[in-house]
TORZANU-963127 format. One line per field, with one value per residue (C-alpha): residue number from 1; residue in three letters; x, y, z. Coordinates in nm, 4 decimals, decimal comma. Example, Ala and Ser with C-alpha at 12.3 -4.5 7.8 and 13.67 -1.06 7.14 Angstrom:
num	(1/2)
residu	(ALA/SER)
u	(1,2300/1,3670)
v	(-0,4500/-0,1060)
w	(0,7800/0,7140)
//
This chain:
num	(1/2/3/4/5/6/7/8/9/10/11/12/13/14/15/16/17/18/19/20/21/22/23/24/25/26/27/28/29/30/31/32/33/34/35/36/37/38/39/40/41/42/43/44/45/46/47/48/49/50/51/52/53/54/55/56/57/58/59/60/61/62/63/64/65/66/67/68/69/70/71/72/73/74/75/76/77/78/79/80/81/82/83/84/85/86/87/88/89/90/91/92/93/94/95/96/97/98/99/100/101/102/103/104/105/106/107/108/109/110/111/112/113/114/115/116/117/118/119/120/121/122/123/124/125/126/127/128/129/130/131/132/133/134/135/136/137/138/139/140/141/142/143/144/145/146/147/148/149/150/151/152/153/154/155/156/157/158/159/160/161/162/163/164/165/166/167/168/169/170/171/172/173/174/175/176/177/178/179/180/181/182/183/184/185/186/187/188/189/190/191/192/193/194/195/196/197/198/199/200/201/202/203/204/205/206/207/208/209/210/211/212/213/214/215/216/217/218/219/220/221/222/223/224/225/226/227/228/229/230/231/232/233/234/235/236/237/238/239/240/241/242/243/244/245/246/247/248/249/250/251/252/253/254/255/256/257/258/259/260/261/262/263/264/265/266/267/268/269/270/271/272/273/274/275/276/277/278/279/280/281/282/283/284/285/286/287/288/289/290/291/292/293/294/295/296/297/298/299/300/301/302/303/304/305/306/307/308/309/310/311/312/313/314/315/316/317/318/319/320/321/322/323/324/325/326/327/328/329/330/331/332/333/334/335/336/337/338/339/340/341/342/343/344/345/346/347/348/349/350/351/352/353/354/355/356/357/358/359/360/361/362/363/364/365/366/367/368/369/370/371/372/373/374/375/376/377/378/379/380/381/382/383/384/385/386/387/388/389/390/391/392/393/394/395/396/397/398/399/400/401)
residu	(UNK/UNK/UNK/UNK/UNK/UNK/UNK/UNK/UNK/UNK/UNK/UNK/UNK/UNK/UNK/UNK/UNK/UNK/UNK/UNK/UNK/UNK/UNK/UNK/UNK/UNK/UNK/UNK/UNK/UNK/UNK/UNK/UNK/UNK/UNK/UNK/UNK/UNK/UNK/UNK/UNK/UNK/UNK/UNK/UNK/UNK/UNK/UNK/UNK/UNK/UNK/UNK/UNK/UNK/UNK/UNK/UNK/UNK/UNK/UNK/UNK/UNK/UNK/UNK/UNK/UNK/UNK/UNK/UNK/UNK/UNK/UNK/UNK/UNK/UNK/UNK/UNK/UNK/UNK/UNK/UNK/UNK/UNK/UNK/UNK/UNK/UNK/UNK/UNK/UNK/UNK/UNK/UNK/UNK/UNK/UNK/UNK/UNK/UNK/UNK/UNK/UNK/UNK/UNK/UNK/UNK/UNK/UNK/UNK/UNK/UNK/UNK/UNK/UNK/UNK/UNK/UNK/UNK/UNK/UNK/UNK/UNK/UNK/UNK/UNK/UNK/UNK/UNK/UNK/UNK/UNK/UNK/UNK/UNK/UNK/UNK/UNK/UNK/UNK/UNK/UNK/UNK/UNK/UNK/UNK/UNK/UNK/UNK/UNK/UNK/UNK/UNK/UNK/UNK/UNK/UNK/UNK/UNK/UNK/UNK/UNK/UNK/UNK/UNK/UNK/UNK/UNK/UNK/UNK/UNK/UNK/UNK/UNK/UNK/UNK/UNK/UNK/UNK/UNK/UNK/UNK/UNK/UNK/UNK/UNK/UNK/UNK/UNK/UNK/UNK/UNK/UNK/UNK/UNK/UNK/UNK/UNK/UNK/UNK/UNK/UNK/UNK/UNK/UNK/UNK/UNK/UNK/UNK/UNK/UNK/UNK/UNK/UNK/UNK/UNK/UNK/UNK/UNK/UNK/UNK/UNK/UNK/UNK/UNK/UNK/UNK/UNK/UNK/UNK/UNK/UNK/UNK/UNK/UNK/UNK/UNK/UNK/UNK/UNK/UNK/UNK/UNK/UNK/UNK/UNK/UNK/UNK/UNK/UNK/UNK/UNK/UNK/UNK/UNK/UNK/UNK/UNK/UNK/UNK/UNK/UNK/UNK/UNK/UNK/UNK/UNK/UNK/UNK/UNK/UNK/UNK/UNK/UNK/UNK/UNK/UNK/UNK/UNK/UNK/UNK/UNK/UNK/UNK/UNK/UNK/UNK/UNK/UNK/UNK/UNK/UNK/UNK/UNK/UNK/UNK/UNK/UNK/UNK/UNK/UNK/UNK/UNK/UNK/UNK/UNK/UNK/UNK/UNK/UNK/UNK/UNK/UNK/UNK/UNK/UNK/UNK/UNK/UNK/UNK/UNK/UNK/UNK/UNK/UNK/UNK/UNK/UNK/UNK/UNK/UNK/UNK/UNK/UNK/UNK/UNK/UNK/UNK/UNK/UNK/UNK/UNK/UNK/UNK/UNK/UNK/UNK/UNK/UNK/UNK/UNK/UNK/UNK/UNK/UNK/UNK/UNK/UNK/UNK/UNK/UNK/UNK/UNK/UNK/UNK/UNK/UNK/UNK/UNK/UNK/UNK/UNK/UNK/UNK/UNK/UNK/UNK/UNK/UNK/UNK/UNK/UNK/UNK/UNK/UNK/UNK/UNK/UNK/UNK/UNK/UNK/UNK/UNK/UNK/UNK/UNK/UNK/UNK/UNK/UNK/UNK/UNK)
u	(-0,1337/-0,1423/-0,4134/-0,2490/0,0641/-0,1056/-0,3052/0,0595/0,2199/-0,1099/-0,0514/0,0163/0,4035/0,4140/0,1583/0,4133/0,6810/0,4734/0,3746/0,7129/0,8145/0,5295/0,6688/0,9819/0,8801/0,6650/0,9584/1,1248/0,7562/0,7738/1,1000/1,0074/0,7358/0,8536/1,1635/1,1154/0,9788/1,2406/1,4993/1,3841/1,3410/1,6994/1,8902/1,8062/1,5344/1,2569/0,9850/0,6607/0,5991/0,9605/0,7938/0,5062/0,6833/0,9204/0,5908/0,6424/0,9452/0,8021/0,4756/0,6249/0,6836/0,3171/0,2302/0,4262/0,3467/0,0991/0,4236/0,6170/0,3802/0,3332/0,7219/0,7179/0,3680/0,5698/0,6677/0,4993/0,3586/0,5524/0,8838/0,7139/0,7766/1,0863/1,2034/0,9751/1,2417/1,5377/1,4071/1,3146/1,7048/1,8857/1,6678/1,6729/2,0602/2,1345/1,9165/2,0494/2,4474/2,4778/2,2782/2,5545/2,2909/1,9314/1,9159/2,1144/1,8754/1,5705/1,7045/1,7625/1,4031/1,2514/1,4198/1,2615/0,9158/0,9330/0,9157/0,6693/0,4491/0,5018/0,4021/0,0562/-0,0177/0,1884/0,0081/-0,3796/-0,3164/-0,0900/-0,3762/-0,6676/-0,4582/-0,4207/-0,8181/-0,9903/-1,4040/-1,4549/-1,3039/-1,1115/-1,1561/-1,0332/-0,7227/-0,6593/-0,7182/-0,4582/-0,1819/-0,2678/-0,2237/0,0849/0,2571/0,1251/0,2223/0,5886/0,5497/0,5271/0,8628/0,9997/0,8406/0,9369/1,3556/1,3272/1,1935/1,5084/1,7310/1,6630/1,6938/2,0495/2,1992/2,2105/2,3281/2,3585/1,9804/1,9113/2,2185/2,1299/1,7477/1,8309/2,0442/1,8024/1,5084/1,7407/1,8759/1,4736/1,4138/1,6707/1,5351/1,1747/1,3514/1,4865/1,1542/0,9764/1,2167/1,1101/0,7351/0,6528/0,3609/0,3115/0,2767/-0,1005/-0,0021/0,1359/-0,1531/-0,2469/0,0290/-0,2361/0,0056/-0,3215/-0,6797/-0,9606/-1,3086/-1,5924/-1,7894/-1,4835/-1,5459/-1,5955/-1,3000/-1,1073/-1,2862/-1,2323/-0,8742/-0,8634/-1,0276/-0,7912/-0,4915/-0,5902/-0,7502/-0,4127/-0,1641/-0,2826/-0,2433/0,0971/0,2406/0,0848/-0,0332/0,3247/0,4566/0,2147/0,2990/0,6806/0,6900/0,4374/0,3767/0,7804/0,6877/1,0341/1,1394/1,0492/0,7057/0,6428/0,7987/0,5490/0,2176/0,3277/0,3791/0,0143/-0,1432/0,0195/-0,0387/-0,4218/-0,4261/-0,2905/-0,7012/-0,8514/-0,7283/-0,8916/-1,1614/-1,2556/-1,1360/-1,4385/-1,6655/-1,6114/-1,7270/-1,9563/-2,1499/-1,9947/-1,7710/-2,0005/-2,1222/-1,7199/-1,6344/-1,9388/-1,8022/-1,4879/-1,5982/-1,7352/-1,4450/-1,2539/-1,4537/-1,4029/-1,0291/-1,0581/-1,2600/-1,0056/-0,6700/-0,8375/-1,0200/-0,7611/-0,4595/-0,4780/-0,1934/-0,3682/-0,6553/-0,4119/-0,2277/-0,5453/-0,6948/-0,3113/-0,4093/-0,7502/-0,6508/-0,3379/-0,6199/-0,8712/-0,6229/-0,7055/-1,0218/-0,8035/-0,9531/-1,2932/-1,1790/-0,9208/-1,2596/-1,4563/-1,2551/-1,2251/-1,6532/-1,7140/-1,4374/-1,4746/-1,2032/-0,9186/-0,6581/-0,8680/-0,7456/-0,3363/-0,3480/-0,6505/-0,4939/-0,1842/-0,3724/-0,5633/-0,2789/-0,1505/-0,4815/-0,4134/-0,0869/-0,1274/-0,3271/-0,1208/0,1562/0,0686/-0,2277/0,0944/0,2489/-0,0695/-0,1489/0,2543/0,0841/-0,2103/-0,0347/0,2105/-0,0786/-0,3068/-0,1689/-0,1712/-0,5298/-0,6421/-0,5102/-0,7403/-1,0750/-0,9734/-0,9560/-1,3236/-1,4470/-1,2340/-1,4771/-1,7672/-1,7058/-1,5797/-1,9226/-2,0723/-1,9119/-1,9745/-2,3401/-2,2992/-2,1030/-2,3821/-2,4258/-2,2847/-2,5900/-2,6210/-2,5167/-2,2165/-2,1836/-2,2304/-2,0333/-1,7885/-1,6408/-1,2627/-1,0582/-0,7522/-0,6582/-0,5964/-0,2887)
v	(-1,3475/-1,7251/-1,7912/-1,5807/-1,7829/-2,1239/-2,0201/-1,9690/-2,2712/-2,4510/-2,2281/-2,3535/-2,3394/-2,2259/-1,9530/-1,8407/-1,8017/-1,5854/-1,3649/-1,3341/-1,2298/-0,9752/-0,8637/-0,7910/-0,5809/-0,3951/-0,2789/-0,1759/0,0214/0,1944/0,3211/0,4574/0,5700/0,7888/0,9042/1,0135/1,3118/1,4268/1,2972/1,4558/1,7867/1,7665/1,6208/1,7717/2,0947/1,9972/2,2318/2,1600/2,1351/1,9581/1,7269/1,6633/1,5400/1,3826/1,1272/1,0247/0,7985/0,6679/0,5371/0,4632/0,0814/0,0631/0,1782/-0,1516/-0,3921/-0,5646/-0,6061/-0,7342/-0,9941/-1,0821/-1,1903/-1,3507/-1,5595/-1,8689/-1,8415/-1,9290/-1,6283/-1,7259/-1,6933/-1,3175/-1,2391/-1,3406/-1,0926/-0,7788/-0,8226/-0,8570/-0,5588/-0,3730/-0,4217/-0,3152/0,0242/0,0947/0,0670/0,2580/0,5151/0,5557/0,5191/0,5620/0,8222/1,1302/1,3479/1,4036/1,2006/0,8741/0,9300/0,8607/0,5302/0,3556/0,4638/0,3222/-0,0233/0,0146/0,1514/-0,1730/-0,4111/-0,2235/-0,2159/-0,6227/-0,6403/-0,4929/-0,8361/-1,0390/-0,9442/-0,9718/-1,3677/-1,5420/-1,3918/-1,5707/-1,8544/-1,8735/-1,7913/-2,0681/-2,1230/-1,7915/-1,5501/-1,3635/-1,0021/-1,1498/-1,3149/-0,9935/-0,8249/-0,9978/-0,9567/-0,6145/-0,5587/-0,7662/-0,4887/-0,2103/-0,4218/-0,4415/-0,0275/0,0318/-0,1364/0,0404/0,4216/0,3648/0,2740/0,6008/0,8106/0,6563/0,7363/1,0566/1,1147/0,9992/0,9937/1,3363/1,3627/1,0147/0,9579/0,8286/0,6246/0,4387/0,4312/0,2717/0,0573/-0,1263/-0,1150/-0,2864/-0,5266/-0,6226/-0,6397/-0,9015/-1,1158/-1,0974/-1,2186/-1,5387/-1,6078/-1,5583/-1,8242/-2,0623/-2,0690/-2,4270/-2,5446/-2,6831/-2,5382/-2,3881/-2,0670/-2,0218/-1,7822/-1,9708/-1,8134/-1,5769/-1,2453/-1,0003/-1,0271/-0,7440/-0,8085/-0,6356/-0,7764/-0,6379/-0,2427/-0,1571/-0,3072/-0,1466/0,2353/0,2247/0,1026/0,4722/0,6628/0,5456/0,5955/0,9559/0,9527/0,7929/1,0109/1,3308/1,2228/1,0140/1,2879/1,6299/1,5577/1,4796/1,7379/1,9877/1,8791/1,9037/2,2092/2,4691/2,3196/2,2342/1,8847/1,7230/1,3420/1,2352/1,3718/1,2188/0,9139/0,9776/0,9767/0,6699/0,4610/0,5921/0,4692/0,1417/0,0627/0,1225/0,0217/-0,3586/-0,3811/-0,1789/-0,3544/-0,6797/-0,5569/-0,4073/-0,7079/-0,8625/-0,5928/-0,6587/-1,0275/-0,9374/-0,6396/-0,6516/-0,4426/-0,1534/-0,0391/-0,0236/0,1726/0,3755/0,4780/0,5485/0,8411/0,9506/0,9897/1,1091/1,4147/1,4995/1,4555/1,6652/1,9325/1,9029/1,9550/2,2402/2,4425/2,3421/2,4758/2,3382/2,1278/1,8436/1,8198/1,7483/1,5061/1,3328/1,3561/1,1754/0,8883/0,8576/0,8980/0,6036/0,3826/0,4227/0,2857/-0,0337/-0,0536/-0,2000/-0,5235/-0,4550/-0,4361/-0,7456/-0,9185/-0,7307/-0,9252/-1,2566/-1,2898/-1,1619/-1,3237/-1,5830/-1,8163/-1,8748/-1,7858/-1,4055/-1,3287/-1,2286/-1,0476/-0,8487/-0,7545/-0,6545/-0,4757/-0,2966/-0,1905/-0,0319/0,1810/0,2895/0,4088/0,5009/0,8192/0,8868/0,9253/1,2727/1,3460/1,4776/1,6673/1,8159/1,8907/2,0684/2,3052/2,3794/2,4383/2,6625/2,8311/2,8556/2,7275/2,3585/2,4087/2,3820/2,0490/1,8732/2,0704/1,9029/1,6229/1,6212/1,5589/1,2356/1,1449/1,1791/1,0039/0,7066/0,6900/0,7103/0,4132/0,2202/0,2702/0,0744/-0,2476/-0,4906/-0,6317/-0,8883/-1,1535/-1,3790/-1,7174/-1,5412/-1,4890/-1,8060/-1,9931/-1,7825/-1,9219/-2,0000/-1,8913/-1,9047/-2,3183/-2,3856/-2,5686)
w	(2,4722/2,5503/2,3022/2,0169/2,1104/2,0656/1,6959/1,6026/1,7280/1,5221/1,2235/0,8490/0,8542/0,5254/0,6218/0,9355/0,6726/0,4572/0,7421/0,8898/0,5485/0,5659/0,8586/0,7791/0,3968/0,6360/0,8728/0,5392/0,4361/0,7811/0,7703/0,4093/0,5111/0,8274/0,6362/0,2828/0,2567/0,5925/0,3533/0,0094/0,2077/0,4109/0,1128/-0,2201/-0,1031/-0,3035/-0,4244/-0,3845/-0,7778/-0,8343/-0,5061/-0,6803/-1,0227/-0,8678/-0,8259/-1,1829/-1,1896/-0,8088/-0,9765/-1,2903/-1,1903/-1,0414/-1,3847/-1,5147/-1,3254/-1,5252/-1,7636/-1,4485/-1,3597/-1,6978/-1,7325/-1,4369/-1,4955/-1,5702/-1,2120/-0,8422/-0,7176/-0,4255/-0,6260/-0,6981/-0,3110/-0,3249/-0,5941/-0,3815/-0,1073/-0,3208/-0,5100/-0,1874/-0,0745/-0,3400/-0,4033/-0,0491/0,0112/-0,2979/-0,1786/0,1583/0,0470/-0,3464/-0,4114/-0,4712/-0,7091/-0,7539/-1,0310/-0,9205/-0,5992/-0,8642/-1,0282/-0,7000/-0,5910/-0,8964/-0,8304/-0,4469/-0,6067/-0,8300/-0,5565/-0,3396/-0,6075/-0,7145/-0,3826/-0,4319/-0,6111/-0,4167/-0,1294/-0,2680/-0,4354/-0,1165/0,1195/-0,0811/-0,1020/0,2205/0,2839/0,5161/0,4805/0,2454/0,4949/0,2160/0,3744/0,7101/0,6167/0,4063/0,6724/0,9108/0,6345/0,5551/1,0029/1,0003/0,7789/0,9855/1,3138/1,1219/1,0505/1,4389/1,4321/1,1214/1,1849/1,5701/1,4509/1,2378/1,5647/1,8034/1,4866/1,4876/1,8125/1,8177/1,5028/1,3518/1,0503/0,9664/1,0023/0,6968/0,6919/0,9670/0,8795/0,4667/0,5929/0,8679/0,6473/0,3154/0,5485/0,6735/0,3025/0,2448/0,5995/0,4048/0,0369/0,2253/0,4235/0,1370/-0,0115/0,2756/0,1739/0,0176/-0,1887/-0,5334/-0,8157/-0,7853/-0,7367/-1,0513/-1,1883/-1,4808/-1,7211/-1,8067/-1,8695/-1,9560/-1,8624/-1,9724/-1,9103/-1,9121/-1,6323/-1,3737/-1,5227/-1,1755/-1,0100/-1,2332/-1,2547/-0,8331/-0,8959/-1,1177/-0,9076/-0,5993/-0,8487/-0,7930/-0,4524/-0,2535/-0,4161/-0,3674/-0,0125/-0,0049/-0,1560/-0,0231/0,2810/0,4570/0,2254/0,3572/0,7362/0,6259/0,4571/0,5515/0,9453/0,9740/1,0898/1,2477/1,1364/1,4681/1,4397/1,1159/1,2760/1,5244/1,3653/1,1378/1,4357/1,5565/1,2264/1,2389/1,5754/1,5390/1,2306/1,3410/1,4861/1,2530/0,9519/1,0942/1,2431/0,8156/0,6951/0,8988/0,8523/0,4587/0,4676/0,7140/0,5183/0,1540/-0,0290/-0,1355/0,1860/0,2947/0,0012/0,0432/0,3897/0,2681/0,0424/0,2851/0,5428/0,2146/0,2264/0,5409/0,5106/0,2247/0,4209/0,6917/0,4944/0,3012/0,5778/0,8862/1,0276/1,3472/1,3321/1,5810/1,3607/1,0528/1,2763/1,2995/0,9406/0,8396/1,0601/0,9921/0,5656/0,6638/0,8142/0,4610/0,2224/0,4079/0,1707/-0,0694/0,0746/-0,0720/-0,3787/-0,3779/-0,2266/-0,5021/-0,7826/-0,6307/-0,6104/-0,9442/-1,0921/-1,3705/-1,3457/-1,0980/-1,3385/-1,3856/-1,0244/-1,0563/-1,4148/-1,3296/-0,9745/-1,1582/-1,4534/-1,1481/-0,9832/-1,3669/-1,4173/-1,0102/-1,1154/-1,4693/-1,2722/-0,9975/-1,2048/-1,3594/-1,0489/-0,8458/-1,1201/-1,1682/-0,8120/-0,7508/-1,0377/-0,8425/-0,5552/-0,7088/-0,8642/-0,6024/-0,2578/-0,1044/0,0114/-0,3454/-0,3847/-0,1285/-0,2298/-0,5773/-0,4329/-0,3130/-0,6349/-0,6282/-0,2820/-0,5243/-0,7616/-0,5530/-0,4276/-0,7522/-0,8526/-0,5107/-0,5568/-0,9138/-0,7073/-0,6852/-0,3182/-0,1806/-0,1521/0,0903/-0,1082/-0,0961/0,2463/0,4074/0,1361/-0,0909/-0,3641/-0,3018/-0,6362/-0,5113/-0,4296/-0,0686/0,0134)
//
């Protein structure tokens, strides 16, 4: 504890503002995250097809954010963290206290799904900013713990909440996580530095040479919303999984994710990106196997961590871009444009999965989703490895301060 104490007293001050502001989105994200489905269930009695399509308008602004960070490309990136939290706020507070109907509910979510998703790149370009000596995948790897550290917080709120609050769960639960939003839109406002992080005005980048960044980015699209959207809704509706049980197992992911997270962050500038995302196809399939075979409701408990604790691989991708990258000024467009192919698919994969669970029950959705394992790994065998020039000295794309 002492030495973790001192490395912050010594750390960047701008740095400490960023990751407090981390902090504070991710309370937000774990609140979200442990109460959403509880609340689409309680509140409007979602089927699992109208469930499923309700994933449209909630991806929709992942689908646009390439257009997002192309208006705002005149602007510091660090400016862009500002407007996730104010975004964040607003969606979350209409959502917990303006939201009479079903669809009023769905245009304050799309004004919260906007700034999670402006986060996405927000996220990826301040942490290799911030890298020191090459270690890209580590400092990643620290933010990307930081918000699951901050989702103990926010999942752990939702399980007192609903231990004491009754009815006005989700009340109490929007309002806490809009007013963290709003603490992370003013310490994002606190974070300093000149003008370098300012991606280069570039508002669209396409390039051949990143075809597989951008083919992974798709087959995630597809991959992490069959399972943000039927696993809990699986747990909620056919198991009768409680809030506080949802609560539950959200606060177990974050809390091992805070190590794991840094511990793959290492591993990925350790061993390189493909053998990472190799692995994680193959963990997909046994999650897969596991939904669609399992009833055992402690083995699904544990495929939901295990699947929370994959979408970490996002760092071997982010890492991916920034070694094969061709210019600086590459790295923000083609992380937003990235982030638009992932949600360009998981936009209808939901709708399409609520229609093949209708059709055929919810254990057809995950052997579908199999296929999805395979051809992750397909296109992980084409990611060339990371040689060793790379390893010892990485090329830093992203200015330091």
């Amino acid at each position: 504890m002492n030495t973790l104490l001192d490395r912050w007293r010594k750390a960047d001050p701008v740095f400490k503002a960023f990751l407090l502001g981390v902090f504070f989105l991710g309370i937000n994200a774990g609140v979200l995250g442990a109460a959403f489905n509880n609340y689409l269930n309680d509140t409007f009695r979602l089927t699992s097809q109208q469930r499923g399509f309700l994933e449209f308008p909630r991806e929709l602004p992942g689908f646009l954010v390439v257009f997002m960070t192309g208006l705002l490309a005149a602007l510091p990136v660090r400016r862009w963290a500002v407007i996730t939290g104010l975004l964040t706020a607003v969606g979350v507070a209409g959502l917990g206290f303006l939201s009479p109907g079903y669809y009023t509910m769905i245009l304050w979510m799309l004004l919260w799904s906007a700034g999670s998703h402006l986060y996405m790149t927000v996220e990826a370009v301040m942490g290799l900013r911030f890298s020191r000596g090459g270690g890209h995948g580590k400092r990643l790897g620290q933010l990307s713990a930081m918000t699951n550290f901050a989702g103990i917080a926010g999942a752990g709120l939702v399980w007192v909440l609903a231990k004491s609050t009754g009815p006005q769960l989700y009340h109490w639960a929007f309002a806490l996580g809009a007013s963290a939003s709003l603490a992370s839109a003013w310490l994002f406002s606190r974070v300093g530095g000149d003008e370098d992080s300012v991606p280069g005005r570039k508002r669209f980048v396409f390039r051949r040479k990143y075809k597989w960044y951008y083919l992974l980015n798709i087959l995630f699209g597809a991959r992490k919303q069959i399972f943000l959207t039927f696993a809990p809704w699986v747990l909620v509706t056919v198991y009768g999984v409680t809030p506080a049980t949802m609560a539950a197992l959200l606060l177990t992911a974050s809390a091992v994710g805070v190590a794991f997270r840094q511990v793959l962050g290492g591993i990925v500038d350790r061993f390189g990106e493909r053998k990472v995302m190799l692995a994680d196809s193959l963990v997909l399939l046994v999650i897969c196997a596991g939904f669609g075979l399992s009833s055992l409701k402690p083995v699904l408990y544990a495929l939901f961590i295990m699947d929370n604790l994959m979408f970490a691989v996002r760092i071997a991708r982010t890492t991916y871009l920034n070694r094969i990258a061709e210019r600086r000024e590459d790295i923000a467009p083609s992380l937003s444009l990235g982030v638009t192919m992932d949600h360009a698919v998981s936009m209808a994969v939901p709708a399409a999965g609520g229609l093949l669970w209708a059709a055929y029950g919810y254990r057809s959705v995950f052997f579908a989703a199999s296929f999805l394992a395979v051809g992750i790994f397909a296109a992980a065998l084409a990611v060339d490895e990371k040689h060793k020039d790379h390893m010892t000295a990485p090329r830093l794309l992203v200015p330091e301060d």
